[in-house]
GUMAR-422371 format. One record per atom (N, C-alpha, C): residue in one letter; x negated, y, z negated. Coordinates in steps of 0.1 Angstrom, whole numbers, plus 2048, in hexadecimal, padded with zeros to 3 digits. Example, Ala and Ser with C-alpha at 12.3 -4.5 7.8 and 13.67 -1.06 7.14 Angstrom:
REM residues 2
a77C7C77B2/a7857D37B2/a77C7DF7B2/s7807EA7B9/s7777F57B9/s77F8007B1/
This chain:
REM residues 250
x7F77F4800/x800800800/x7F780C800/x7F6817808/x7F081F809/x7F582F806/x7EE8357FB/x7EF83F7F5/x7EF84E7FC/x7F2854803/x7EE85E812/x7E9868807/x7E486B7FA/x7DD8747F4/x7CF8707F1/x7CF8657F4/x7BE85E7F1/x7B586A7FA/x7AC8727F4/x7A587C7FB/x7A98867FC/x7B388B7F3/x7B88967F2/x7B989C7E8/x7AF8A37E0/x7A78A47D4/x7AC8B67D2/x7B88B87C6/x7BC8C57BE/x7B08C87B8/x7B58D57B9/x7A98DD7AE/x7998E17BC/x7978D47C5/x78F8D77CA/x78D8DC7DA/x7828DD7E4/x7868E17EF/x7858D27FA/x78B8CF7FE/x78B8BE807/x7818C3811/x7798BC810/x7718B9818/x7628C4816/x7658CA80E/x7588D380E/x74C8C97FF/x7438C3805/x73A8BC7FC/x7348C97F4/x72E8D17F6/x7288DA7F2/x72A8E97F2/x7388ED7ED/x73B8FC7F3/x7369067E7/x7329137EE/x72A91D7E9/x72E92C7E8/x72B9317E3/x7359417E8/x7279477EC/x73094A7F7/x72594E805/x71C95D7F8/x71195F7FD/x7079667F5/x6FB9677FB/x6F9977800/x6EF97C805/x6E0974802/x6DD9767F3/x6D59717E9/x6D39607EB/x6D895D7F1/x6DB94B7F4/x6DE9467FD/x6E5951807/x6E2949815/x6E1953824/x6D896081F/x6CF963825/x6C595D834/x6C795D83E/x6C1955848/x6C6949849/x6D2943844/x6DC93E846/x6E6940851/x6ED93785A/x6F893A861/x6FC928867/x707932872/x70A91F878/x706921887/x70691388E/x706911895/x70C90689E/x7149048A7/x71B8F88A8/x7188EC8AD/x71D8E68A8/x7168D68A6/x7218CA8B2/x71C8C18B5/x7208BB8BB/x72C8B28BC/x7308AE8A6/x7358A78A5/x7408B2898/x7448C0896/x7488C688E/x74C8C4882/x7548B5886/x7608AC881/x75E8A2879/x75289F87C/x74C88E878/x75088B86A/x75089885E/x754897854/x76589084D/x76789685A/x77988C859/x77787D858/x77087B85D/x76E86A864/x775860857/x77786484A/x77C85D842/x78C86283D/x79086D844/x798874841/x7A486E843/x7AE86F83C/x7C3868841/x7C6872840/x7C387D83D/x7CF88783B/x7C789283A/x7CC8A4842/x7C68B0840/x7CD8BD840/x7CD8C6839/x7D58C9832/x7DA8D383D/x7E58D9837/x7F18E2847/x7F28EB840/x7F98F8842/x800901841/x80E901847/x815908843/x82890584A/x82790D856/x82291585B/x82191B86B/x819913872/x814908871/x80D901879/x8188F287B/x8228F3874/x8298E7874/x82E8E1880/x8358ED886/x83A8EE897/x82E8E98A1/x8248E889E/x81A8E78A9/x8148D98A6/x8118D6893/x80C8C9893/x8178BE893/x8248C2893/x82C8B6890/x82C8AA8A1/x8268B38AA/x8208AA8B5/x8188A58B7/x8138A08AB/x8078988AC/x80788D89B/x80B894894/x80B88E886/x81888C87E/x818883876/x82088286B/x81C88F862/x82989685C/x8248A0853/x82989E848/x82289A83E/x829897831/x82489F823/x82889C818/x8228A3807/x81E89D7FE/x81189E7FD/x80C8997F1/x8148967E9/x82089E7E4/x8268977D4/x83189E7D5/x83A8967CD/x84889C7CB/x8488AC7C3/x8428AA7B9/x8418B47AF/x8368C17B4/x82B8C07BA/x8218CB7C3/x8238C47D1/x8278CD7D7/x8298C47E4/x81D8CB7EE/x8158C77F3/x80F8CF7FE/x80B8C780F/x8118CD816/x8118CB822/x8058C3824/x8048B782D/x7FB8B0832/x7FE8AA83E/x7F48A984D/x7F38A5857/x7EB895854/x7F488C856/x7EF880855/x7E6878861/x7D3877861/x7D387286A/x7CD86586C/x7CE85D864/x7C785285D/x7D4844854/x7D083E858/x7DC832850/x7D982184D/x7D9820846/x7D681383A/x7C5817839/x7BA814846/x7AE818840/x7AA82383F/x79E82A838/x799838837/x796839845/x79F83C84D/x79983B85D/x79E847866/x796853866/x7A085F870/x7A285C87E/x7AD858882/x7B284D890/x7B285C897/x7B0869894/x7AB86F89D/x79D8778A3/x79286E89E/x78586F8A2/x78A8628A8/x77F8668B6/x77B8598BE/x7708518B9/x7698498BE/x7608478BC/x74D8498BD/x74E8598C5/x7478658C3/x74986E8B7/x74F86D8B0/x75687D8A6/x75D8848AB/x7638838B8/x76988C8BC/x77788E8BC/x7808988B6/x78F8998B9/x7928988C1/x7A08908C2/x7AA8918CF/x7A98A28D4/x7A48A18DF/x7A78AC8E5/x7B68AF8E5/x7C08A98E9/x7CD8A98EC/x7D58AB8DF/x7CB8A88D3/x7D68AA8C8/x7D18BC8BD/x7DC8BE8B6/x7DB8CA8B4/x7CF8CA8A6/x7C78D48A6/x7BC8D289C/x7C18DE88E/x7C58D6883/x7C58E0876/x7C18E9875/x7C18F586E/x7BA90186E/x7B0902865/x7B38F8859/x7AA8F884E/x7A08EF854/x79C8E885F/x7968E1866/x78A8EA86E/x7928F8874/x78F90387B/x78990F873/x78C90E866/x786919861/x77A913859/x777906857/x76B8FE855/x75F90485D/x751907854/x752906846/x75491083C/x758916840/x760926839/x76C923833/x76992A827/x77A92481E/x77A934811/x78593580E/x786940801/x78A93A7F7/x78093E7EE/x7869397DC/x7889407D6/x79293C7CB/x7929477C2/x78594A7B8/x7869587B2/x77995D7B1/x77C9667A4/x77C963796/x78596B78B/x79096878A/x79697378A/x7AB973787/x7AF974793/x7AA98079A/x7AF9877A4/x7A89847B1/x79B9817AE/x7919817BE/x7929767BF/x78E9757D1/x78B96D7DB/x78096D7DD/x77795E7DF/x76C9607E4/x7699597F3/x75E95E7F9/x75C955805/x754948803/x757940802/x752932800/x74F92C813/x73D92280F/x73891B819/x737910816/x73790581F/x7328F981A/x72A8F3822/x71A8FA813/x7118FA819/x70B8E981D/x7128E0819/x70F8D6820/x7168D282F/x7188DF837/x71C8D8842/x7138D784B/x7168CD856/x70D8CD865/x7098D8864/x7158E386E/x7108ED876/x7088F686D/x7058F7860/x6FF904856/x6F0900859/x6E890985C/x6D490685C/x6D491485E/x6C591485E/x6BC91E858/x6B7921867/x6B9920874/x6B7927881/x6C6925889/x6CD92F882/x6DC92D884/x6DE932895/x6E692F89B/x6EC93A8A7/x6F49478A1/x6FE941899/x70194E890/x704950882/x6F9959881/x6F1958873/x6FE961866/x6FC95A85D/x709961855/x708971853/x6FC971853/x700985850/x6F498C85A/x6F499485E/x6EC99D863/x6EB9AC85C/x6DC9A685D/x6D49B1851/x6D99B0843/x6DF9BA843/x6E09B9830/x6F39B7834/x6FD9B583E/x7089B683D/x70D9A6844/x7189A7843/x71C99C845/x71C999857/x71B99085D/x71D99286B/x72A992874/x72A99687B/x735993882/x73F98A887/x73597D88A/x73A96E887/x74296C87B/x73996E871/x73C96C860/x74897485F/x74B97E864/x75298485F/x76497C865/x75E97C875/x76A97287C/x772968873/x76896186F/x76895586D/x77195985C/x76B95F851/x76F967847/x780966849/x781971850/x791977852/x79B96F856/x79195F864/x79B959863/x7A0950857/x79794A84F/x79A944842/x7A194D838/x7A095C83C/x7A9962833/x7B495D834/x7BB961847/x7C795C847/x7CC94F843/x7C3947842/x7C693B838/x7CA93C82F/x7C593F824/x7C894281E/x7D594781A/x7DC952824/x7E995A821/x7F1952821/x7EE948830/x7F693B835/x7FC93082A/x7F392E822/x7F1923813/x7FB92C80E/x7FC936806/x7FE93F7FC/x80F942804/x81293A812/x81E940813/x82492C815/x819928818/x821917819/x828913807/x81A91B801/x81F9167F4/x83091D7EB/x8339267F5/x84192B7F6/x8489227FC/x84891E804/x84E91180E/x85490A802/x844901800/x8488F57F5/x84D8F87E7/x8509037E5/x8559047D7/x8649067DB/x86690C7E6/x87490A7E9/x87A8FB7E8/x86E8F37EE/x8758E77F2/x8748E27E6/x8718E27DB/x8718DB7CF/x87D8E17C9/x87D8F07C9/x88A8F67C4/x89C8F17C7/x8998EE7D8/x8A58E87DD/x8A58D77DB/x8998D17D5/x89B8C37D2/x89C8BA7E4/x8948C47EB/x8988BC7F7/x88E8B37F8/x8838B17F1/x8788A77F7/x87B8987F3/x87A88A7FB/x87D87E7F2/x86E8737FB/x87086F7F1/x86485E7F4/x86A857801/x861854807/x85F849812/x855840814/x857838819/x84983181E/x84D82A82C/x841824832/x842820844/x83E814841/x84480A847/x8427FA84C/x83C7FC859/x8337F1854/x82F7E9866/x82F7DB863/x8327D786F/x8317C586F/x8227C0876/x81B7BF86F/x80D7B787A/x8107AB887/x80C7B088F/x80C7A2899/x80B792891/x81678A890/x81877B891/x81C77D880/x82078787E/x82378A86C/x83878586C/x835780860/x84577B85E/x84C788859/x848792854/x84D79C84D/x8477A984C/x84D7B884E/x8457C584C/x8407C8840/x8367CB840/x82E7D3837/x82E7E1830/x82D7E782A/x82E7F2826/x8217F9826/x820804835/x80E804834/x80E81782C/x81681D82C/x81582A827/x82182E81F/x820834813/x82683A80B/x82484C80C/x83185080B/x831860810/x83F86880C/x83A87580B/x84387E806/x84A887814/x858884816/x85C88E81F/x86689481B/x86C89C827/x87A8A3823/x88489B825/x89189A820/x89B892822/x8A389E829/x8A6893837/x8AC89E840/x8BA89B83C/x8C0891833/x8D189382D/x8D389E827/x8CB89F821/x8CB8AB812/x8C68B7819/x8C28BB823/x8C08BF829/x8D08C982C/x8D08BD835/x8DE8C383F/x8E88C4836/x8ED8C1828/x8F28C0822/x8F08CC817/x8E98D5819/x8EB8E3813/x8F68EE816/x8F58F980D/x9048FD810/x90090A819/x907911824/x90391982A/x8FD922827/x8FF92681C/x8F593481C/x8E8931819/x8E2926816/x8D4923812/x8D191F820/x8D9918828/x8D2918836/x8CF92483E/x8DC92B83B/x8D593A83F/x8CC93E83C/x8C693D82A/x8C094482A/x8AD93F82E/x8B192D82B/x8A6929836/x8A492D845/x8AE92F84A/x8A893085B/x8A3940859/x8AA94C855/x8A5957859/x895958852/x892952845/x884952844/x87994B847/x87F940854/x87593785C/x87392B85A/x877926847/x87491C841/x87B90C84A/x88890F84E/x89290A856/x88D90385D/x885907867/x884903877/x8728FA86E/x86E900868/x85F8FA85F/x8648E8857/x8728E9854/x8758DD84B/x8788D4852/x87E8D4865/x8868C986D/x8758C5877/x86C8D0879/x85F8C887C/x8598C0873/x85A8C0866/x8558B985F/x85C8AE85F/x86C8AC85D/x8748A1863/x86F89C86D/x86A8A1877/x86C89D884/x85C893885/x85389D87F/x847897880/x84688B87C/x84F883872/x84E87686E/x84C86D879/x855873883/x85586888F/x844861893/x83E86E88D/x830868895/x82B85E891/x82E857880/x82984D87B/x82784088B/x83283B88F/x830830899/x8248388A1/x8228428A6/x8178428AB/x8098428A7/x80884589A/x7FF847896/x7FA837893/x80582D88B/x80081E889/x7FC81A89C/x80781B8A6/x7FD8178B1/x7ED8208B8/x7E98288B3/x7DC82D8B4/x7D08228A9/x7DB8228A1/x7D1818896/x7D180789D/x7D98058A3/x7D77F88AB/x7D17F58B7/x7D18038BE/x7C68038C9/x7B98058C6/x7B880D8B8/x7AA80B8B8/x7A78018B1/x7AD7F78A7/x7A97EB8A7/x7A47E18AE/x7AF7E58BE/x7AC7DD8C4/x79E7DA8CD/x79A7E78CE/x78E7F18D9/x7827E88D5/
């Protein structure tokens, strides 16, 4: 029976082995440069984490589910029964064809909190592309560079993005819409289905079964049309188990 939070570690940043708040004083002649395999770090990955404006776009390629009934947080499933991301090939490389996370995109740049109130910019200086003869070096001269800075602002908007998903999901806890599921598969020459994933979605009864003015007031704030791609994305489980069969097979 498989857990879809195995690797999905609160309190910390997924996937960053060694993250740092970026610092003149420390990473000085420092920058990135891109690497051949970006991704490689997923290779053990089942699941990466979403924001609710990306749901429309990833629910074409993944199952979208929540860590937990009680903290729910958006997850793009892309891995099932083994630690195996069925979307690296067998180069490191992503499906071109399928849509890439943003928290994937704003790697290795991330913001933490920093005191009460501050944000910091966090690196993780253990990644590939980070060395010491960068193409683009994190700061120029004594200021930050212009890369850095790109790169910065887009993890800001990450940031906002989180800070407004995590509105999403408190709604959906508030309205009691989220319930347990899990997916069967039957193995080739097997007498009976299996139970290969356990997962948190929306129940599209309870759903449709709200009273109009809360669906009003879901559609006009976008949440609406964000909760039936996440319904919808379930469908992708069967795809996703036959991606894990072909590459068994390979």
């Amino acid at each position: 029976m498989t857990d879809i939070k195995r690797g999905i570690v609160e309190g910390k940043l997924f996937l960053y082995q060694k993250p740092e708040m970026l610092a003149r004083e420390d990473h000085m002649g420092l920058g990135v440069s891109p690497v051949e395999t970006p991704f490689a770090n997923t290779r053990d990955a089942r699941a990466i984490p979403l924001t609710v404006t990306e749901f429309t776009t990833a629910q074409k390629n993944y199952p979208i589910v929540f860590a937990s009934l009680e903290k729910p947080v958006p997850l793009a499933i892309v891995g099932v029964v083994e630690d195996d991301n069925l979307f690296l090939d067998s180069n490191n490389q992503w499906d071109p064809y399928a849509y890439l996370p943003a928290y994937l995109r704003a790697y290795p740049f991330a913001f933490a909190q920093h005191g009460e109130e501050k944000m910091a910019v966090v690196i993780d200086r253990a990644a590939a592309s980070i060395n010491d003869q960068p193409q683009f070096p994190f700061f120029d001269g004594e200021e930050i560079s212009e890369h850095t800075t790109k790169m910065t602002e887009f993890a800001a908007r990450y940031v906002g993005e989180r800070r407004r998903t995590d509105t999403f999901c408190q709604r959906l806890v508030e309205l009691k819409l989220l319930i347990a599921q899990h997916v069967t598969h039957t193995p080739p020459n097997a007498d009976k289905p299996e139970t290969v994933a356990n997962y948190i979605s929306i129940d599209a009864e309870k759903l449709s079964a709200l009273d109009k003015d809360t669906i009003h007031e879901l559609h006009t704030t976008g949440m609406l049309s964000a909760m039936y791609a996440q319904i919808h994305s379930t469908d992708n489980w069967t795809l996703l188990l036959h991606r894990r069969t072909n590459k068994l097979a390979a």
